[in-house]
TIVO-2410 file (N, C-alpha, C; in nm, 3 decimals):
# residues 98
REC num residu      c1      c2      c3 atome chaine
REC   1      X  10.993   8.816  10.696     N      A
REC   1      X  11.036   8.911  10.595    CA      A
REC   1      X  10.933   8.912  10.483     C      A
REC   2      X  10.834   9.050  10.437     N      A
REC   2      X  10.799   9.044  10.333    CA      A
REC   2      X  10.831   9.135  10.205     C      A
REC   3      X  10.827   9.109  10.117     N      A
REC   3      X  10.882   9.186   9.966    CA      A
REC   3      X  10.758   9.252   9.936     C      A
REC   4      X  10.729   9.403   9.950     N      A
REC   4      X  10.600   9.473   9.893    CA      A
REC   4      X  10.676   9.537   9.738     C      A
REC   5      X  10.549   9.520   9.642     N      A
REC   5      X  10.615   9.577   9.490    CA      A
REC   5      X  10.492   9.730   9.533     C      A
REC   6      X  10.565   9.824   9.476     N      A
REC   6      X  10.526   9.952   9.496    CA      A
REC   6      X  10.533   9.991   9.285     C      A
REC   7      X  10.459  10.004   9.269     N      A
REC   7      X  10.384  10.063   9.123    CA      A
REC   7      X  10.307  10.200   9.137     C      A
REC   8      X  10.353  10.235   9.014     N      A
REC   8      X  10.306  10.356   8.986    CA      A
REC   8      X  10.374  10.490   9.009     C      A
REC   9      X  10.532  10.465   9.077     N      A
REC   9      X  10.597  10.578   9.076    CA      A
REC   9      X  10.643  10.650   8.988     C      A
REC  10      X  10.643  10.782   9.064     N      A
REC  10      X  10.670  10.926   8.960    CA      A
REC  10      X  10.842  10.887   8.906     C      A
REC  11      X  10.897  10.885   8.816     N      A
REC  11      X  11.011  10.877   8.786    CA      A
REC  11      X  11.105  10.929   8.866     C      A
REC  12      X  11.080  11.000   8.882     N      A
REC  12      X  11.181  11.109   8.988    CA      A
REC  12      X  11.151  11.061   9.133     C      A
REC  13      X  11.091  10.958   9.185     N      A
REC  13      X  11.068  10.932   9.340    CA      A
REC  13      X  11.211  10.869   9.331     C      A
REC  14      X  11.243  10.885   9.462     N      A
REC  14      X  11.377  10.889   9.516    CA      A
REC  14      X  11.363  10.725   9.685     C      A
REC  15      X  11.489  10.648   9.644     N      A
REC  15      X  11.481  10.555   9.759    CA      A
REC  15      X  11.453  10.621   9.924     C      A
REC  16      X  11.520  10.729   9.939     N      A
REC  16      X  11.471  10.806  10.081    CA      A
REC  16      X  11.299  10.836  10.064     C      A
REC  17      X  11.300  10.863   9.986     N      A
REC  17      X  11.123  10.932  10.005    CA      A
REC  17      X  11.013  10.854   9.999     C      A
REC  18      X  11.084  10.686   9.968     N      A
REC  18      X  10.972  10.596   9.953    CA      A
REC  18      X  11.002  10.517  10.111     C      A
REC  19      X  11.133  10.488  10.156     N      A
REC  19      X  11.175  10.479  10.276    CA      A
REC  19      X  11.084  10.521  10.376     C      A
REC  20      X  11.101  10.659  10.314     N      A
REC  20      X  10.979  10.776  10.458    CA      A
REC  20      X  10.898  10.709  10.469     C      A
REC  21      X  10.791  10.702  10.353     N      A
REC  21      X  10.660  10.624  10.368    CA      A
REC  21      X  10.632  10.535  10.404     C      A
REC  22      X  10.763  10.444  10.403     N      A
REC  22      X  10.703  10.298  10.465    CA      A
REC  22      X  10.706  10.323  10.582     C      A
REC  23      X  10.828  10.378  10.647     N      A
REC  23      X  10.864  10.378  10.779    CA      A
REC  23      X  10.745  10.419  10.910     C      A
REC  24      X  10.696  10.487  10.839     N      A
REC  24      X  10.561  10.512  10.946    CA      A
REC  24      X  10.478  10.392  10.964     C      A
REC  25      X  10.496  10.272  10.921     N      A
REC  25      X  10.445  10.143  10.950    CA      A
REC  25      X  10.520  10.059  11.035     C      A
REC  26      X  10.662  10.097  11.049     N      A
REC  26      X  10.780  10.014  11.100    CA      A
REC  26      X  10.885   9.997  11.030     C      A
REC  27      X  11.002   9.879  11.077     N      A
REC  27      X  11.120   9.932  11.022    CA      A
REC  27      X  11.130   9.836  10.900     C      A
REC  28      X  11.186   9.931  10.785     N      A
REC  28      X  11.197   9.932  10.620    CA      A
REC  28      X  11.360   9.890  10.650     C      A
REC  29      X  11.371   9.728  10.586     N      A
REC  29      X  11.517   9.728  10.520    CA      A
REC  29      X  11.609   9.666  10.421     C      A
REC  30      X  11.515   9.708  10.358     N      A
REC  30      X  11.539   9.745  10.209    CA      A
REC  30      X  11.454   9.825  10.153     C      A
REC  31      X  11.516   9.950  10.002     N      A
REC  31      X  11.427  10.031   9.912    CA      A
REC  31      X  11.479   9.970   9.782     C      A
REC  32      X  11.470   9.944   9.683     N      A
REC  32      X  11.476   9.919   9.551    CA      A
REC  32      X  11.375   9.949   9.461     C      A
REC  33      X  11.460  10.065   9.367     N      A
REC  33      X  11.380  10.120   9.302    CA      A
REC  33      X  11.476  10.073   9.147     C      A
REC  34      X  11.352   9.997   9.068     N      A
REC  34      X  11.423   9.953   8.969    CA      A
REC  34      X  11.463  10.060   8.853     C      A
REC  35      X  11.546  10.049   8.766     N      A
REC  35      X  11.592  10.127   8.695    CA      A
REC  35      X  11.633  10.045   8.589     C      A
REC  36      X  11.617  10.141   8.437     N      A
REC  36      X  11.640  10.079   8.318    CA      A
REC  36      X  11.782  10.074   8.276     C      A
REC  37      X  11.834   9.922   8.273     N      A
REC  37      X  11.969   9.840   8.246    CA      A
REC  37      X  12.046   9.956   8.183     C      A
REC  38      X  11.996   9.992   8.053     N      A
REC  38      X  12.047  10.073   7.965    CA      A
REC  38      X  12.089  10.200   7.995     C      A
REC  39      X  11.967  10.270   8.082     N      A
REC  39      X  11.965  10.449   8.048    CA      A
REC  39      X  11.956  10.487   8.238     C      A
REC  40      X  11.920  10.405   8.297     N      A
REC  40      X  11.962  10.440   8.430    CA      A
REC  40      X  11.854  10.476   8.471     C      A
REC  41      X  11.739  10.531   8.415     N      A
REC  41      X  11.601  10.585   8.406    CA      A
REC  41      X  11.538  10.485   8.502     C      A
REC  42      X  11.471  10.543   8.575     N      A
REC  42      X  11.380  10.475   8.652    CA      A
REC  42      X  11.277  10.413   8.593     C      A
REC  43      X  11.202  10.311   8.614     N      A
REC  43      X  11.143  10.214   8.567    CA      A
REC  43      X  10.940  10.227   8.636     C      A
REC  44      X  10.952  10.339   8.740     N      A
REC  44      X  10.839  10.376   8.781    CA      A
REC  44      X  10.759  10.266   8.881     C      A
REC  45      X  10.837  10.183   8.934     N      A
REC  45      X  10.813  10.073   9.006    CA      A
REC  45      X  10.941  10.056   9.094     C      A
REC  46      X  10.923   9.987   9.242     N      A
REC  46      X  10.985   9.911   9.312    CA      A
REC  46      X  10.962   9.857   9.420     C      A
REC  47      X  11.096   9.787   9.489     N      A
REC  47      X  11.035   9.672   9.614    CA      A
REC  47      X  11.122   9.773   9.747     C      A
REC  48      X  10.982   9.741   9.852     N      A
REC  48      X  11.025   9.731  10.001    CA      A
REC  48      X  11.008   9.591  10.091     C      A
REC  49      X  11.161   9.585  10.156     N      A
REC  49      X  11.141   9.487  10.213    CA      A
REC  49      X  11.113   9.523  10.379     C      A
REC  50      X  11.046   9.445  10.426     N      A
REC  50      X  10.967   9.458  10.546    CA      A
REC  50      X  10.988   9.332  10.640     C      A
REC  51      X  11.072   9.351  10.733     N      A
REC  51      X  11.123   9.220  10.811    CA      A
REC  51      X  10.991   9.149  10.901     C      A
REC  52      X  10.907   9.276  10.990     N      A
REC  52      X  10.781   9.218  11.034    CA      A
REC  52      X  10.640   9.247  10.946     C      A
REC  53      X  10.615   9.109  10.949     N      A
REC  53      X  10.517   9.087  10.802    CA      A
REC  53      X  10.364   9.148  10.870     C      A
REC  54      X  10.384   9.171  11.004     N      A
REC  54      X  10.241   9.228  11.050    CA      A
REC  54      X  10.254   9.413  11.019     C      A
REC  55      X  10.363   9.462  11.029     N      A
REC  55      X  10.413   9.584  10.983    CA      A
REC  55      X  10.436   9.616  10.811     C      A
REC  56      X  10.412   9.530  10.737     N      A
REC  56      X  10.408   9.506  10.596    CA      A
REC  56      X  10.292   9.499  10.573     C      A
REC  57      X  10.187   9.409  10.617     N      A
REC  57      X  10.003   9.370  10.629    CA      A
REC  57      X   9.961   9.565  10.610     C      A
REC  58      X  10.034   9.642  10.744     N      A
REC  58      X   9.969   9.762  10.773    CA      A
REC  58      X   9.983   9.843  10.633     C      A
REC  59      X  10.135   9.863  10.617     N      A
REC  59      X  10.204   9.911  10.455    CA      A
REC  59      X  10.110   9.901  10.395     C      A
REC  60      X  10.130   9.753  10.323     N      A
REC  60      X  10.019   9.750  10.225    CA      A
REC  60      X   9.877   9.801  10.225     C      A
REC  61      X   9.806   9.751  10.325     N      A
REC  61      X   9.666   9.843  10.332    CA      A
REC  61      X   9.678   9.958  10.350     C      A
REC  62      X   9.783  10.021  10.436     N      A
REC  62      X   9.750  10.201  10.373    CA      A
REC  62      X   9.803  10.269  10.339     C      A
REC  63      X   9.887  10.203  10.244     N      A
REC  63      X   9.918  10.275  10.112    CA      A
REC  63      X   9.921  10.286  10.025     C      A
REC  64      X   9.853  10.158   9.993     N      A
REC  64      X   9.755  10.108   9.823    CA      A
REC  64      X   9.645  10.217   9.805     C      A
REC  65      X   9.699  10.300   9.716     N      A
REC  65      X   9.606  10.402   9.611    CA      A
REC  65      X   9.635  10.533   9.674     C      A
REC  66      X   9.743  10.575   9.810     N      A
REC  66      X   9.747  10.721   9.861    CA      A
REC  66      X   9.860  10.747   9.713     C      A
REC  67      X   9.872  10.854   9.754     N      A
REC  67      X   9.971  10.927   9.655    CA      A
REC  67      X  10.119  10.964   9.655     C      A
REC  68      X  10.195  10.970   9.619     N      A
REC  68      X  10.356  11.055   9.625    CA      A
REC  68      X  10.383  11.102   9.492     C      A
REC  69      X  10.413  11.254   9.494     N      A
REC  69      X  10.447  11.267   9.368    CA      A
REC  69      X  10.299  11.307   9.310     C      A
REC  70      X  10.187  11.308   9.342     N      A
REC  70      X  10.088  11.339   9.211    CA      A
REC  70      X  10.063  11.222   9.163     C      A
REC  71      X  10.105  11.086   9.217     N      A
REC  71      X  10.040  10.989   9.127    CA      A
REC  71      X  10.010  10.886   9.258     C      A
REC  72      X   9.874  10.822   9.268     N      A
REC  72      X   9.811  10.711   9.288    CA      A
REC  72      X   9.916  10.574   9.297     C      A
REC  73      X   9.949  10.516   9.415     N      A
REC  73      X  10.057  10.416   9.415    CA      A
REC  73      X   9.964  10.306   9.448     C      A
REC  74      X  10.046  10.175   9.340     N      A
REC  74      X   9.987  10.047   9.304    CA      A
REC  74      X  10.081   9.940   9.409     C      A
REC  75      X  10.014   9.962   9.607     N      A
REC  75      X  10.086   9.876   9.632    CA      A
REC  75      X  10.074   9.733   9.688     C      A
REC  76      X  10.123   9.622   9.684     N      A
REC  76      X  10.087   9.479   9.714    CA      A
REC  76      X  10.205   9.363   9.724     C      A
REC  77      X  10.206   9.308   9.782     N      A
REC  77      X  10.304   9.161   9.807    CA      A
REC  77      X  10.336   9.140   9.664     C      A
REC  78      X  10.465   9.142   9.668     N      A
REC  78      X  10.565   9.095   9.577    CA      A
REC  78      X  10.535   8.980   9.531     C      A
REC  79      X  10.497   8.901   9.401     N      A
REC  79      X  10.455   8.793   9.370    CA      A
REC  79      X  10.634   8.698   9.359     C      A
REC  80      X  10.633   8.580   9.398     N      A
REC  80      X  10.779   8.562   9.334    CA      A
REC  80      X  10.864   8.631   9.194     C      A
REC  81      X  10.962   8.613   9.173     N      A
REC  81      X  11.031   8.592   9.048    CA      A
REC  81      X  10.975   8.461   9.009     C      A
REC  82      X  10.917   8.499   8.869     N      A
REC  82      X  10.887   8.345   8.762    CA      A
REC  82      X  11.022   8.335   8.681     C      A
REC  83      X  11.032   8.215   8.597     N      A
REC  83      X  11.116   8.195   8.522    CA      A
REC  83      X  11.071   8.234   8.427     C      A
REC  84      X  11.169   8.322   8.341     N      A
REC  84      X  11.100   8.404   8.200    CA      A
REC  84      X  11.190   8.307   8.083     C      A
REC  85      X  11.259   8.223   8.113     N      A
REC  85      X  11.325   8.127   7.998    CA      A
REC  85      X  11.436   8.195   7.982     C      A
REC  86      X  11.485   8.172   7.842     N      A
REC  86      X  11.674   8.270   7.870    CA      A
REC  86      X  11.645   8.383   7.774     C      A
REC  87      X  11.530   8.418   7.725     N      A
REC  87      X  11.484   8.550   7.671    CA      A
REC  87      X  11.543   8.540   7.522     C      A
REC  88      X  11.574   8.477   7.445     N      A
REC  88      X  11.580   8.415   7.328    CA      A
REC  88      X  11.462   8.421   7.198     C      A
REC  89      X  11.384   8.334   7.303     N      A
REC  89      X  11.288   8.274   7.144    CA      A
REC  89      X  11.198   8.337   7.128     C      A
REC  90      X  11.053   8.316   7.186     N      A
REC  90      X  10.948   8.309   7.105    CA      A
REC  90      X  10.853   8.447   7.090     C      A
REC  91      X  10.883   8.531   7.124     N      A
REC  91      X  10.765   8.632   7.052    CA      A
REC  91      X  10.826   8.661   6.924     C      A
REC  92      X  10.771   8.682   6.814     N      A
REC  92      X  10.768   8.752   6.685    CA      A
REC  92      X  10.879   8.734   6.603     C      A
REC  93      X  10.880   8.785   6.502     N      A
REC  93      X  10.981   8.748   6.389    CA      A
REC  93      X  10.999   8.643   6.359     C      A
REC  94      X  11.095   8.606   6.305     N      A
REC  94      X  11.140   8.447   6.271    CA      A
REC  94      X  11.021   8.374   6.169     C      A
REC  95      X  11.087   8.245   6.168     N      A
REC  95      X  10.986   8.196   6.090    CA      A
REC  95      X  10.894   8.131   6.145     C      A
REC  96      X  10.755   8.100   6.057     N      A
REC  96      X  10.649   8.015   6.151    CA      A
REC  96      X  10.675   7.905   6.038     C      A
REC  97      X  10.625   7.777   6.172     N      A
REC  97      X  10.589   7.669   6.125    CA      A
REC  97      X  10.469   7.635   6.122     C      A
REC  98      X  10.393   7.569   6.083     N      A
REC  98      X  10.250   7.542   6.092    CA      A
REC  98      X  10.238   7.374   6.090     C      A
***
């Protein structure tokens, strides 16, 4: 199983139409197209999951930089989830210590 992150989508790309595209490499199962918590708005990014990773290898090489939509797609292996901390502290405001 591999996780490809797909960047650079048109807001309006749709889980079927990114589906299509993979599918001509083999079988896609999963589309996730992230969307903003708040407004529902698409986020212009998401993941395909790809059960045979030699059919994911193909994905990725040819479809990094073709187009959907009028825009140039940014695609490559899903890096893990990092731990971002509990989203609390440290950028800006507050006080500094020195």
């Amino acid at each position: 199983m591999k996780n490809i992150f797909v960047g650079n989508l048109n807001f309006g790309a749709t889980e079927a139409a990114v589906r299509s595209l993979f599918e001509a490499y083999g079988a896609v199962d999963r589309v996730n197209i992230v969307t903003d918590r708040d407004t529902g708005q698409a986020r212009g990014f998401g993941f395909v999951e790809m059960s045979a990773n030699a059919d994911a290898d193909r994905a990725i090489a040819g479809l990094n930089g073709t187009e959907l939509d009028g825009r140039a797609l940014n695609v490559n292996e899903a890096r893990p989830k990092t731990d971002r901390g509990s989203g609390g502290g440290g950028g800006g405001g507050g006080q500094r210590r020195w």
